[in-house]
N, C-alpha and C positions, 0 to 999 in steps of 0.2 A: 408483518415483519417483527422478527424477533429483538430485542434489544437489552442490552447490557450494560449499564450506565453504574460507573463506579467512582471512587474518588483514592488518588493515593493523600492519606494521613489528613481528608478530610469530610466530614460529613455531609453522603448530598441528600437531603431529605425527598418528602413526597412531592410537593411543591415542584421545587427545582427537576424532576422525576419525569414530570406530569408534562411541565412545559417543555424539557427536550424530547419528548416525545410528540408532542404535539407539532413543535417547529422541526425537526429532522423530517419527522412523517410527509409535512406538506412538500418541502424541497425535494424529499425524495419519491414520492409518488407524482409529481409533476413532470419530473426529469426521467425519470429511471422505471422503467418497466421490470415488474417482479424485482425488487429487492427481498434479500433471503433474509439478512443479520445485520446490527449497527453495532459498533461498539465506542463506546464515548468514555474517556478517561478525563478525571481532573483530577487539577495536583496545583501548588503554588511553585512558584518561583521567584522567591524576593515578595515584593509586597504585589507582584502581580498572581492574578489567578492563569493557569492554563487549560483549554480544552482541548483533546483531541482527541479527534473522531474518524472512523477508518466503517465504511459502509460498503459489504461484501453485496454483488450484484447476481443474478442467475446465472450470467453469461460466463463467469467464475471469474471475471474483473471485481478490485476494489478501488473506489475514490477513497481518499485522504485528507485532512484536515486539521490545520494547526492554530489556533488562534492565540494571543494573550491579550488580558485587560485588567485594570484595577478591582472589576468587579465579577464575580461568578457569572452572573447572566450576561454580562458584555461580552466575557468571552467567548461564551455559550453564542451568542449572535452573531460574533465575529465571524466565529467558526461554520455557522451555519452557512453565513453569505457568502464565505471562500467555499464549499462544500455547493453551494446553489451555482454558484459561474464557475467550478469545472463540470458539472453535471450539465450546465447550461450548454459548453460551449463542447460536450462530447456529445450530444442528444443525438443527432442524426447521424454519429458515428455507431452509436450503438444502437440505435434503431436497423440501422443495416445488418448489422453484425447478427441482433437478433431476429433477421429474417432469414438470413444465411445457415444459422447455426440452429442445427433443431436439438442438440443434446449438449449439455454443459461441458466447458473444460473441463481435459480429462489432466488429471495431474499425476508425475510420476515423483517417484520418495528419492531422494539424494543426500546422503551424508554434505554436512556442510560444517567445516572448520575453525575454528579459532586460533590464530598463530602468536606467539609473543612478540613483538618487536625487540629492537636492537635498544631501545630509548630506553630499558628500563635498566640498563647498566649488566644482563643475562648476558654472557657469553655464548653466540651456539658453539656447537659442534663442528668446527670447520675442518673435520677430517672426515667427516661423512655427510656431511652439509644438510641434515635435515631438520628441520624446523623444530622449534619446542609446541608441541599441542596443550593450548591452556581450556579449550573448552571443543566438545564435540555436539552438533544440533542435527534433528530432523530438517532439510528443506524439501519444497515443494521446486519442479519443476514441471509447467505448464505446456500444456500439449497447442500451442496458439499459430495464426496467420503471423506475417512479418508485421501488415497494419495494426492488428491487435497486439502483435506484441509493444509496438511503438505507444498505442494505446493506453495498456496497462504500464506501463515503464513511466510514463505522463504522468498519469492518474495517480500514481503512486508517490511521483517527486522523488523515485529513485534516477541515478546515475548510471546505471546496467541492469542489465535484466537478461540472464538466460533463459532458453525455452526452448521447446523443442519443435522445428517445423516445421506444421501439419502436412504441408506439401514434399515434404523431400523426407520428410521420418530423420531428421537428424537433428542435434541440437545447433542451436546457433546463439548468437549473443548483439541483442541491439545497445547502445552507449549514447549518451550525450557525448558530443566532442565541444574542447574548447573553443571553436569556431561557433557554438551555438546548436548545429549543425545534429542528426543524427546517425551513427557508424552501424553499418550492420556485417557484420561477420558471419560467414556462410561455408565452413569446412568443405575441403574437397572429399569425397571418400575416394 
C-alpha cells in the first residue's frame, strides 16, 4: 500500500512517518482486502492537532477519518480507531462485494460546480436567472450497485452521492434524509 502522509504548516518527521504507517497498515490489512493508497493529512486547529485520513480500497471505495487531540500521536490513534470500526463494521460488506465484483469501479469524469450564494451581499442576475460560477472541478462519478453505493456514501460521511447504476445504466442519487433514513432516487427514462 502506497502512502502519503503529509502535514499542513507542520512538520511530520520520520518517527511520526514510521508509526502511521505501521498502525494504518495493521487496521487496514486486517479489515480491508487489497488496499491500493492512504492518505493522511495533519494540520492544527487551535491548540489541538488534526488527523485525517481517507484510505482508497480496490473495490474503488474509500473509508474516511477524522480525529482531534491535544497531541499529534493521539490524534493519529484517534483516527486510527474511528478508521478500524468503520472498516470493522463494513468487513463482510465488502468481502461480498469483492467476491461479486472481479474488475474495479469504473468511474466517469463530470464537470462539477461552484455557485456563489446570495449571503455574500452579490446580486444575481434575476433577468436571466443564472447563477455566478466562482469555481469549476473535475468530479468522479462512479459506475456502483445501489448497496455499494449506500456503501461508499457511509464510508465517506457524505450526505449524497451520485453514481451511476450498474444495473439500469443510468445515474441515480442515494441521500441521507432527516429521518435518519436512506433516499434513493431512480429516474424514469
Amino acid at each position: 500500500m502506497r502512502y502519503q502522509i503529509t502535514g499542513k504548516q507542520i512538520d511530520v518527521g520520520e518517527a511520526l512517518q514510521t508509526h502511521v504507517k505501521q498502525g494504518l497498515g495493521e487496521v487496514v490489512d486486517k479489515y480491508a482486502e487489497r488496499p491500493t493508497d492512504a492518505t493522511i493529512v495533519f494540520s492544527r486547529s487551535g491548540h489541538e492537532y488534526v488527523c485525517e485520513a481517507v484510505v482508497h480500497l480496490s473495490t474503488g471505495l474509500n473509508a474516511q477519518a477524522k480525529a482531534h487531540a491535544t497531541e499529534i500521536y493521539a490524534s493519529f490513534e484517534a483516527c486510527s480507531t474511528k478508521m478500524e470500526k468503520q472498516l470493522r463494521r463494513y468487513k463482510r460488506r465488502l468481502k461480498d462485494h469483492h467476491k461479486t465484483r472481479a474488475e474495479p469501479v469504473e468511474n466517469v469524469a463530470a464537470s462539477s460546480y461552484i455557485l456563489a450564494s446570495d449571503e455574500h451581499g452579490e446580486e444575481a442576475d434575476t433577468d436571466t436567472l443564472q447563477p455566478i460560477i466562482v469555481a469549476e472541478m473535475e468530479a468522479r462519478i462512479p459506475s456502483l450497485s445501489v448497496g455499494e453505493a449506500v456503501m461508499q456514501m457511509e464510508l465517506a460521511g457524505a450526505p449524497v452521492l451520485v453514481f451511476r447504476n450498474e444495473g439500469k445504466d443510468s445515474l441515480n442519487v442515494v441521500y441521507r434524509r432527516d429521518d435518519g433514513n436512506i433516499g434513493w432516487i431512480d429516474p424514469r427514462n
